[in-house]
Rosetta silent file (secondary structure, phi, psi, omega in degrees, C-alpha in Angstrom):
SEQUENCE: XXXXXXXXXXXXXXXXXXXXXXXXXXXXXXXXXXXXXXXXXXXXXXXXXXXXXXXXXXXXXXXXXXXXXXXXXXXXXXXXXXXXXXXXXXXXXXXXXXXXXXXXXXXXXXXXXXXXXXXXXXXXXXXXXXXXXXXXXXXXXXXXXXXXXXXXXXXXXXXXXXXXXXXXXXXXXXXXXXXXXXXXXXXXXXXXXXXXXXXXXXXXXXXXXXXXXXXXXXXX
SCORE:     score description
SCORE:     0.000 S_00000001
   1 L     0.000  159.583 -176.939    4.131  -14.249   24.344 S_00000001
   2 L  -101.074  121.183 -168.681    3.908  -10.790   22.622 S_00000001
   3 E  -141.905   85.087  167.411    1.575   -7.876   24.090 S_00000001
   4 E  -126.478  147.342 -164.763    1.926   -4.437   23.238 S_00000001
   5 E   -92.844  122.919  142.664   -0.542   -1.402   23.957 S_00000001
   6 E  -143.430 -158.164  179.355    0.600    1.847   22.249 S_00000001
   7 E  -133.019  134.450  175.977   -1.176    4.831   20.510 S_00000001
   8 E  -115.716 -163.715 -177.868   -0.497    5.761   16.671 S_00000001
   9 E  -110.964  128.521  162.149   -2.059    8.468   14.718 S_00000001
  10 E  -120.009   99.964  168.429   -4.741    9.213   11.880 S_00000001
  11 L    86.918 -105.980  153.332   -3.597   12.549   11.398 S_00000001
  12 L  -118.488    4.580  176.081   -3.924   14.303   14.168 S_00000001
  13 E   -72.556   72.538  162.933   -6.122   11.993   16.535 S_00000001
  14 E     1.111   95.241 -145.351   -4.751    9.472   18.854 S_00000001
  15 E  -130.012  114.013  172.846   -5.867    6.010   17.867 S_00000001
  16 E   -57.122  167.682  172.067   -5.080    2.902   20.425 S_00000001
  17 E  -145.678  172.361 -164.772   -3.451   -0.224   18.786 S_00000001
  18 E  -162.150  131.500  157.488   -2.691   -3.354   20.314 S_00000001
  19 E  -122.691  100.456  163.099    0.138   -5.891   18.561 S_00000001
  20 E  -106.611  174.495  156.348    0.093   -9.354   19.526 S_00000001
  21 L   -56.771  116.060  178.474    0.637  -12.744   18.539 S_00000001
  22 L   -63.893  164.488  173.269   -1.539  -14.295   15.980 S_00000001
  23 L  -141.252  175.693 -167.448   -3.835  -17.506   16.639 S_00000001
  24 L   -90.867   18.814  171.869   -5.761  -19.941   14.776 S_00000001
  25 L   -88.558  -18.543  159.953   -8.783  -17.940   15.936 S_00000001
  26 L   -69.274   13.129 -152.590   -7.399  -15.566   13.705 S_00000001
  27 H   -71.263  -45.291  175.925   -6.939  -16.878   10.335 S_00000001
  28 H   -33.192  -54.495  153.918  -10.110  -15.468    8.618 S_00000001
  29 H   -17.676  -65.754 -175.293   -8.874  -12.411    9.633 S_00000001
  30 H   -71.573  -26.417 -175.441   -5.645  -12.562    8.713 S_00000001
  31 H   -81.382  -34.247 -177.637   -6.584  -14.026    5.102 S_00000001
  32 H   -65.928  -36.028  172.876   -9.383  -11.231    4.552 S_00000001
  33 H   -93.457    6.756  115.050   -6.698   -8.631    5.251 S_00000001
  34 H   -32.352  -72.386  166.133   -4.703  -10.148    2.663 S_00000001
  35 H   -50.013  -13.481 -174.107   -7.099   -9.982    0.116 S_00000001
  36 L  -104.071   -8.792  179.346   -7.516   -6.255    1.028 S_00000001
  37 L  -116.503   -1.407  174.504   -4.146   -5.668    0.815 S_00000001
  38 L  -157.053   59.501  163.528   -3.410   -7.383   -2.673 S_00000001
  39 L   -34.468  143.147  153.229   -6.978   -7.376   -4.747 S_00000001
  40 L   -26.105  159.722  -22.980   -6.786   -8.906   -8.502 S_00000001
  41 L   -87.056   36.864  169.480   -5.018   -9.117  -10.412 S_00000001
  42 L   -63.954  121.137 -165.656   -2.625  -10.751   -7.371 S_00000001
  43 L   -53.519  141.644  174.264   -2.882  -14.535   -7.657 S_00000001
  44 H   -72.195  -25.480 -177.391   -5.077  -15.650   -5.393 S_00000001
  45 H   -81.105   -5.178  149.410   -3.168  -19.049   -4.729 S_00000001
  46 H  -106.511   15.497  169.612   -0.423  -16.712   -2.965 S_00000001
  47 L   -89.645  176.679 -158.618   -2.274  -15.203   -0.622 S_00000001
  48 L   -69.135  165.193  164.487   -1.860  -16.774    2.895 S_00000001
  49 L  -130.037  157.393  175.688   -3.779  -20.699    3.563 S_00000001
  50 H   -62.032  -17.184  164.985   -4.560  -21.829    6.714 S_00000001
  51 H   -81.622  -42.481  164.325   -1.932  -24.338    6.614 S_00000001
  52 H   -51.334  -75.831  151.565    1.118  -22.200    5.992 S_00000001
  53 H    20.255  -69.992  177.096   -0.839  -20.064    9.152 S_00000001
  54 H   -45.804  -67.525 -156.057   -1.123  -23.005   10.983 S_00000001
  55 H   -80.989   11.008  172.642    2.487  -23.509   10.758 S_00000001
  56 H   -68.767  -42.289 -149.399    3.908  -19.991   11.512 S_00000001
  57 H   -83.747  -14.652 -163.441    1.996  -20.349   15.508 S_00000001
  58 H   -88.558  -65.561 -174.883    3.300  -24.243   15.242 S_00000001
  59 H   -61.726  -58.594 -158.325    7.209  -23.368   14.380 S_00000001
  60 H  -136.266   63.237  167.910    7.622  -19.718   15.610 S_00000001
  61 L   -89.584   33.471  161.853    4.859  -17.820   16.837 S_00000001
  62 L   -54.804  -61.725 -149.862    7.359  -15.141   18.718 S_00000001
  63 L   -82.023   45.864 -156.308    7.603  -14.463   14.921 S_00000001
  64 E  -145.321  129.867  170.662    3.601  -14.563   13.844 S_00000001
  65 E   174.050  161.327 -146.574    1.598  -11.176   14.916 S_00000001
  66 E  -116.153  171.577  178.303   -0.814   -9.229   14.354 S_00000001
  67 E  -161.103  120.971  163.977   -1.318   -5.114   15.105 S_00000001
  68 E  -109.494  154.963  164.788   -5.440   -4.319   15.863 S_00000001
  69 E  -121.976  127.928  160.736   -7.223   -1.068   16.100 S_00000001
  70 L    73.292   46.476  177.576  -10.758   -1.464   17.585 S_00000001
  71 L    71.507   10.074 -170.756  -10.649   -4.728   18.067 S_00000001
  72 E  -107.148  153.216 -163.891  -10.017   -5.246   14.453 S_00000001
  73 E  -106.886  117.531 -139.458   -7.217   -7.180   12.632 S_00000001
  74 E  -107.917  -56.801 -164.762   -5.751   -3.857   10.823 S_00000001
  75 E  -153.499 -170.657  164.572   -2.397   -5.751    9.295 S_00000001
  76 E  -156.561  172.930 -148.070    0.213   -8.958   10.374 S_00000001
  77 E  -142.754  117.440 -174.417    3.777   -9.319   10.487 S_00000001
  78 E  -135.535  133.464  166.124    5.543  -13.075    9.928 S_00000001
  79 L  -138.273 -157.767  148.356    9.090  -14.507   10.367 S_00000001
  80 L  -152.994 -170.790 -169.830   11.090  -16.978   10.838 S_00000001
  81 L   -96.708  177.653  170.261   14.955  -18.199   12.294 S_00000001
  82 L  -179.480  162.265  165.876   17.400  -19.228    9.682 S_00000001
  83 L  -121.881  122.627 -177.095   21.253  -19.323    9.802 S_00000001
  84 L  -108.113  137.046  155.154   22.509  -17.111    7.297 S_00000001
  85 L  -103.403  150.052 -161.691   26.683  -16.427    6.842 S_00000001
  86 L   -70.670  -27.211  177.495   27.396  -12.862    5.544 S_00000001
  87 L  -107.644   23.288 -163.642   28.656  -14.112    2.748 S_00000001
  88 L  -121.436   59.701 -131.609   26.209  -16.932    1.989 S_00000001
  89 L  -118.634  -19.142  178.986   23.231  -14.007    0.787 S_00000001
  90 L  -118.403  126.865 -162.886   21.730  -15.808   -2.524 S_00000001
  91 L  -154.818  139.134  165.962   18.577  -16.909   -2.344 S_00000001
  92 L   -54.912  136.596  146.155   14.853  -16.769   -3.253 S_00000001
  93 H   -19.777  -42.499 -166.752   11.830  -15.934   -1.132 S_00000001
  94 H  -114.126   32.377  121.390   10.412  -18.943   -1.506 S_00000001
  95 H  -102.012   14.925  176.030   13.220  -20.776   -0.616 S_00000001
  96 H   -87.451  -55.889 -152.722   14.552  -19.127    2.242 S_00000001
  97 L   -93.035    0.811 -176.134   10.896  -19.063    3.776 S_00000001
  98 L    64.611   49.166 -171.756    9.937  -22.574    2.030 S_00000001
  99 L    59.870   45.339 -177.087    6.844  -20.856   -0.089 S_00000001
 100 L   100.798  -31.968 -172.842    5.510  -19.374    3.462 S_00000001
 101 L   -39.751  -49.767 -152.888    5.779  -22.712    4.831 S_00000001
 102 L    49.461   28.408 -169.486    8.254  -22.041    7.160 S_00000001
 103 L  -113.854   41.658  171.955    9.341  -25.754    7.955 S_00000001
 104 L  -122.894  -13.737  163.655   12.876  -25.039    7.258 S_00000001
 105 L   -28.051  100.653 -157.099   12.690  -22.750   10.713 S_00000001
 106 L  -127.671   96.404 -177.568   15.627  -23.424   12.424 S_00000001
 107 L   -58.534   -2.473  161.096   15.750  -22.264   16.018 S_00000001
 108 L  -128.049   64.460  151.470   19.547  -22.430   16.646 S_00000001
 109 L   -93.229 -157.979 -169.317   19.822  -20.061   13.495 S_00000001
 110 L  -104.185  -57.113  176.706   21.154  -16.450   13.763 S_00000001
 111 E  -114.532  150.344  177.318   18.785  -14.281   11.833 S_00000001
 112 E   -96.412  147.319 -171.293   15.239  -13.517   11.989 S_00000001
 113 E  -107.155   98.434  179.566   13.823  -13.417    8.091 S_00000001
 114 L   -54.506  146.478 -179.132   10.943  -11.576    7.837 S_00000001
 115 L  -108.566  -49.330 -169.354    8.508  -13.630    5.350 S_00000001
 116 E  -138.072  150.581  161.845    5.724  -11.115    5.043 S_00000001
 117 E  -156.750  108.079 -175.489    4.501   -7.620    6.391 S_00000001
 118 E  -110.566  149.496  170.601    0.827   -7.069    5.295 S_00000001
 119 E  -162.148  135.003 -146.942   -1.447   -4.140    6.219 S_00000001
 120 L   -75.427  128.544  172.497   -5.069   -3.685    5.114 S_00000001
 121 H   -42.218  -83.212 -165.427   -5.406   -0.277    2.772 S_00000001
 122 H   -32.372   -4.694 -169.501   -7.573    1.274    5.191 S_00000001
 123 H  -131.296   15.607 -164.809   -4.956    1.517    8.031 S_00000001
 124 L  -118.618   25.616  145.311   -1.993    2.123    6.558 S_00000001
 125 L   -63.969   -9.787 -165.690   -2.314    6.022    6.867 S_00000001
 126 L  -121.557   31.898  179.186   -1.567    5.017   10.583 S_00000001
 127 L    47.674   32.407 -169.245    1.866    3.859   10.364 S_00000001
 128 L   -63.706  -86.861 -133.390    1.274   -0.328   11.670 S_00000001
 129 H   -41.680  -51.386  179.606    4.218   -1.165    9.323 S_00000001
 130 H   -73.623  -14.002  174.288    6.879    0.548   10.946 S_00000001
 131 H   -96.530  -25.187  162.903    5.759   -0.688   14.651 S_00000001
 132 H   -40.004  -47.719  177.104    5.151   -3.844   13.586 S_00000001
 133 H   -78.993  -47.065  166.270    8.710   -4.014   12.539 S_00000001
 134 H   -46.767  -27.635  163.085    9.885   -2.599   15.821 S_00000001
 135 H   -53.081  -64.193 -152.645    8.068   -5.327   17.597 S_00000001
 136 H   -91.932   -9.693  167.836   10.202   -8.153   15.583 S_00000001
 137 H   -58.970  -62.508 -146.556   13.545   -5.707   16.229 S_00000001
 138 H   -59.395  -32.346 -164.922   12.377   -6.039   19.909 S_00000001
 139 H   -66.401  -22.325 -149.295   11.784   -9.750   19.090 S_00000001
 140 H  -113.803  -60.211 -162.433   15.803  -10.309   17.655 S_00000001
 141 H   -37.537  -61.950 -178.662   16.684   -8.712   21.156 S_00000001
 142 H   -44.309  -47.807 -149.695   14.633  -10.872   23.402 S_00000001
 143 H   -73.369  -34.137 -153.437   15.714  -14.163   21.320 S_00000001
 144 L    95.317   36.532 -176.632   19.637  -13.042   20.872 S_00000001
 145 L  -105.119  179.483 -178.504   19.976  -13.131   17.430 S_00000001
 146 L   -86.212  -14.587 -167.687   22.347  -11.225   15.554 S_00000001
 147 E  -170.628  151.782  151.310   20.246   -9.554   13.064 S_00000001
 148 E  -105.646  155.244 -165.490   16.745   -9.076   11.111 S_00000001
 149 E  -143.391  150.409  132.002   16.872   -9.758    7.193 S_00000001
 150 L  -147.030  163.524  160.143   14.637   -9.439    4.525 S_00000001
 151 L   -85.298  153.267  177.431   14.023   -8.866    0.868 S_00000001
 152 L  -102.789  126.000  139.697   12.273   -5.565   -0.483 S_00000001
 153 L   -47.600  153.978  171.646   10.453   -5.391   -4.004 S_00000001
 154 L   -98.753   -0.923  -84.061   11.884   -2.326   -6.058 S_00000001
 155 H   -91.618  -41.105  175.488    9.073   -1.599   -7.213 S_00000001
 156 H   -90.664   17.822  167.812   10.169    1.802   -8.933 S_00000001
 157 H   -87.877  -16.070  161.839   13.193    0.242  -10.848 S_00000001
 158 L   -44.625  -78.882 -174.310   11.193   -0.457  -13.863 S_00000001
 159 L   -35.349  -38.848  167.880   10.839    3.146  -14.529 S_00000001
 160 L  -114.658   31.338 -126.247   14.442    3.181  -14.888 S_00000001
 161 L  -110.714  -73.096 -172.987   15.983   -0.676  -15.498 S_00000001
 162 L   -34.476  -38.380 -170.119   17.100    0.645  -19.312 S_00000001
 163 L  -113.345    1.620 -156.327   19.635    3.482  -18.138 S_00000001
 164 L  -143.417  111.273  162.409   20.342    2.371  -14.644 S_00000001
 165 L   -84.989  153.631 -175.555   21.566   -1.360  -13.317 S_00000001
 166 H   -46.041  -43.298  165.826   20.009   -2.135   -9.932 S_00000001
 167 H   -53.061  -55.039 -168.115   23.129   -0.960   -7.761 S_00000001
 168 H   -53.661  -41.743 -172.981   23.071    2.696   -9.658 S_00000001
 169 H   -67.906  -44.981 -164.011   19.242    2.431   -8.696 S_00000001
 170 H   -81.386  -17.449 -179.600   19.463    1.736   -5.164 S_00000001
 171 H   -78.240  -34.637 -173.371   22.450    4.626   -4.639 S_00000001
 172 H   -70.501  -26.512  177.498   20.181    7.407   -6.308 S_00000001
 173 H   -91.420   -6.632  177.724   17.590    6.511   -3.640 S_00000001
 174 H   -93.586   22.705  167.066   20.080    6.292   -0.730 S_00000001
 175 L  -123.534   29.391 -174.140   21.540    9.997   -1.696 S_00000001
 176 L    21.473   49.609  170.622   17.417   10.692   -2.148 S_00000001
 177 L  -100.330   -0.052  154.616   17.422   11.469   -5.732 S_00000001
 178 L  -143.455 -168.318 -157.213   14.572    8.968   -6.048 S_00000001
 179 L  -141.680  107.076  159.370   11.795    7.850   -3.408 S_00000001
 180 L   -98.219  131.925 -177.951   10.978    3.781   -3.897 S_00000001
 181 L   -38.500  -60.077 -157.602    7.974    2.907   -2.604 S_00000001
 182 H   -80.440  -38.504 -165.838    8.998   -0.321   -0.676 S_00000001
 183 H   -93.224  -36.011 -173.242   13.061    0.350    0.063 S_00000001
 184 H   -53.271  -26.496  177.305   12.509    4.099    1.073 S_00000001
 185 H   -84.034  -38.863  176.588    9.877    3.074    3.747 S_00000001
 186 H   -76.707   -9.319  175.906   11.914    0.588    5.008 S_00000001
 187 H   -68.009  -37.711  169.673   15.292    2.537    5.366 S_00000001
 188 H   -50.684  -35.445  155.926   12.687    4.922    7.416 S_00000001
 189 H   -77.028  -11.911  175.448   12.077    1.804    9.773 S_00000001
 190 L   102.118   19.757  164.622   15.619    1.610   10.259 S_00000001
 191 L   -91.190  170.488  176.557   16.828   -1.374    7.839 S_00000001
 192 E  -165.214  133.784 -171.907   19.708   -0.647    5.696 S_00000001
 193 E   -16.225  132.918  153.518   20.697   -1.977    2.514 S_00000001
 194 E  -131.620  -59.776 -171.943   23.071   -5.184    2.215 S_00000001
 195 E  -141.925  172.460  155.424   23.012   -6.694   -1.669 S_00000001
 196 L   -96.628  129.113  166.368   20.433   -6.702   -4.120 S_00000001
 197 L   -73.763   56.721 -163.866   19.209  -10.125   -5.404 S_00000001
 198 L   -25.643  168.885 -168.324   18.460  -11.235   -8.531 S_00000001
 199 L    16.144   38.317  156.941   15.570  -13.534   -9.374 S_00000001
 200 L   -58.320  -35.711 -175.903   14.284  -13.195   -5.707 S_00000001
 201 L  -145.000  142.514  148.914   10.848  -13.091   -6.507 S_00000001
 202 L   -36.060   88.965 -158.010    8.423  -12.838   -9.560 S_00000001
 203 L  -155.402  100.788 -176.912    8.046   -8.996   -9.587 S_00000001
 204 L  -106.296   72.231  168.442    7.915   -7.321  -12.937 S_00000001
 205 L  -146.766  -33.433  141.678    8.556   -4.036  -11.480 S_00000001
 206 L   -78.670   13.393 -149.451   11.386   -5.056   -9.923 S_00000001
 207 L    26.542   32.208  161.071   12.390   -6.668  -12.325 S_00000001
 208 L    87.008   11.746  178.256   12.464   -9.979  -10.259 S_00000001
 209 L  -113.470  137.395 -171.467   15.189   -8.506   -7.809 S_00000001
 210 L   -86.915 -179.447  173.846   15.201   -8.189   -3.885 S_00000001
 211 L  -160.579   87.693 -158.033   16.654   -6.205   -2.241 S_00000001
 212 E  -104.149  135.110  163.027   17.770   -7.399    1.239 S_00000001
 213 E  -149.122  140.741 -174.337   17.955   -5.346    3.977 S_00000001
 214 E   -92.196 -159.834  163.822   18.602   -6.061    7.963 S_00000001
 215 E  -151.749  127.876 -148.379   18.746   -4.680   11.053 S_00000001
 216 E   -89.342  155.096  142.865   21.905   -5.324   13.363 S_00000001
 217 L   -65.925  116.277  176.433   21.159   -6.334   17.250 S_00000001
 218 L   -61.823  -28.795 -178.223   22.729   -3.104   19.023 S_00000001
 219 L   -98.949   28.127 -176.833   23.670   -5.920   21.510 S_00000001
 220 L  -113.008    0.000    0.000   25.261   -8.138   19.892 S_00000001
């Protein structure tokens, strides 16, 4: 099981944190900081249920965890296995993760797929997201897989979608002539681009395109 103690920051103040494994003593938790992290008008019928919940700690909970401050459930972190081929890359959200489900979780896959990484507005001045994702790096290590994957919203490709196709978009932010909310924090965690998707998700800011990016196992 997963247990880690470290200290992040608000500001300049030392704050402990503690990232574990979620449990089903957690779910309230875990649903309320959902709702805090995607208020109306975000459907309510996609925020997490206790049965997808249930079945992240039932299939994988290496990949199901949580990051507290004060004893408080601050954000979570969810994944699952899959076997992916480098060239076999198009796919939706909610069928790679089965709508959340995860009961396509296939323990002699390859990659781990991140499903979700939520963290409650009030915390996220303290930088959870990025150790949270080091925790599931450390997590690819332990297991042996070759890589972490996920998709990214675009979220600032709207603003440009008329004069720019989605490759043209994503090179002006890796030579940092723009700043995307969503891919620029994660290139900052240390993922790095592999294709953009089309129709990954419902996202009309991204105009409905992913953007998947891993992270290679140094030891593989």
């Amino acid at each position: 099981m997963f247990n880690k103690e470290l200290y992040v920051f608000d500001q300049t103040k030392p704050v402990k944190a503690v990232i574990r494994n979620y449990n089903e003593n957690d779910f309230d938790e875990l649903i309320r900081v959902q709702r805090e992290a995607f208020p109306p008008p975000f459907p309510e019928e996609l925020l997490w249920n206790k049965e997808q919940l249930k079945n992240h700690i039932t299939f994988f909970p290496e990949g199901a965890l949580c990051v507290e401050i004060d004893g408080k459930i601050a954000g979570s972190i969810t994944g699952l296995i899959v076997k992916l081929k480098d060239n076999d890359l198009e796919h939706s959200w909610a069928d790679i993760t089965d709508h959340g489900y995860i009961r396509n979780h296939d323990r002699d896959g390859n990659t781990l797929y991140i499903v979700d990484i939520c963290i409650s507005p009030d915390y996220r001045r303290l930088g959870l997201g990025k150790w949270m994702l080091q925790s599931m790096y450390e997590t690819v290590v332990q297991l042996g897989l070759d890589r972490l994957l996920g998709g990214g919203r675009m979220p600032g490709y709207h603003l440009y979608s008329e004069e720019l196709s989605i490759e043209e978009y994503m090179n002006k932010v890796l030579s940092g002539d723009f700043k995307d909310p969503v891919v620029s924090f994660l290139l900052r965690c240390g993922r790095t681009p592999v294709k953009p998707v089309a129709n990954y998700l419902e996202d009309d800011e991204s105009l409905n395109y992913g953007m998947l990016m891993e992270w290679r196992n140094p030891f593989k």
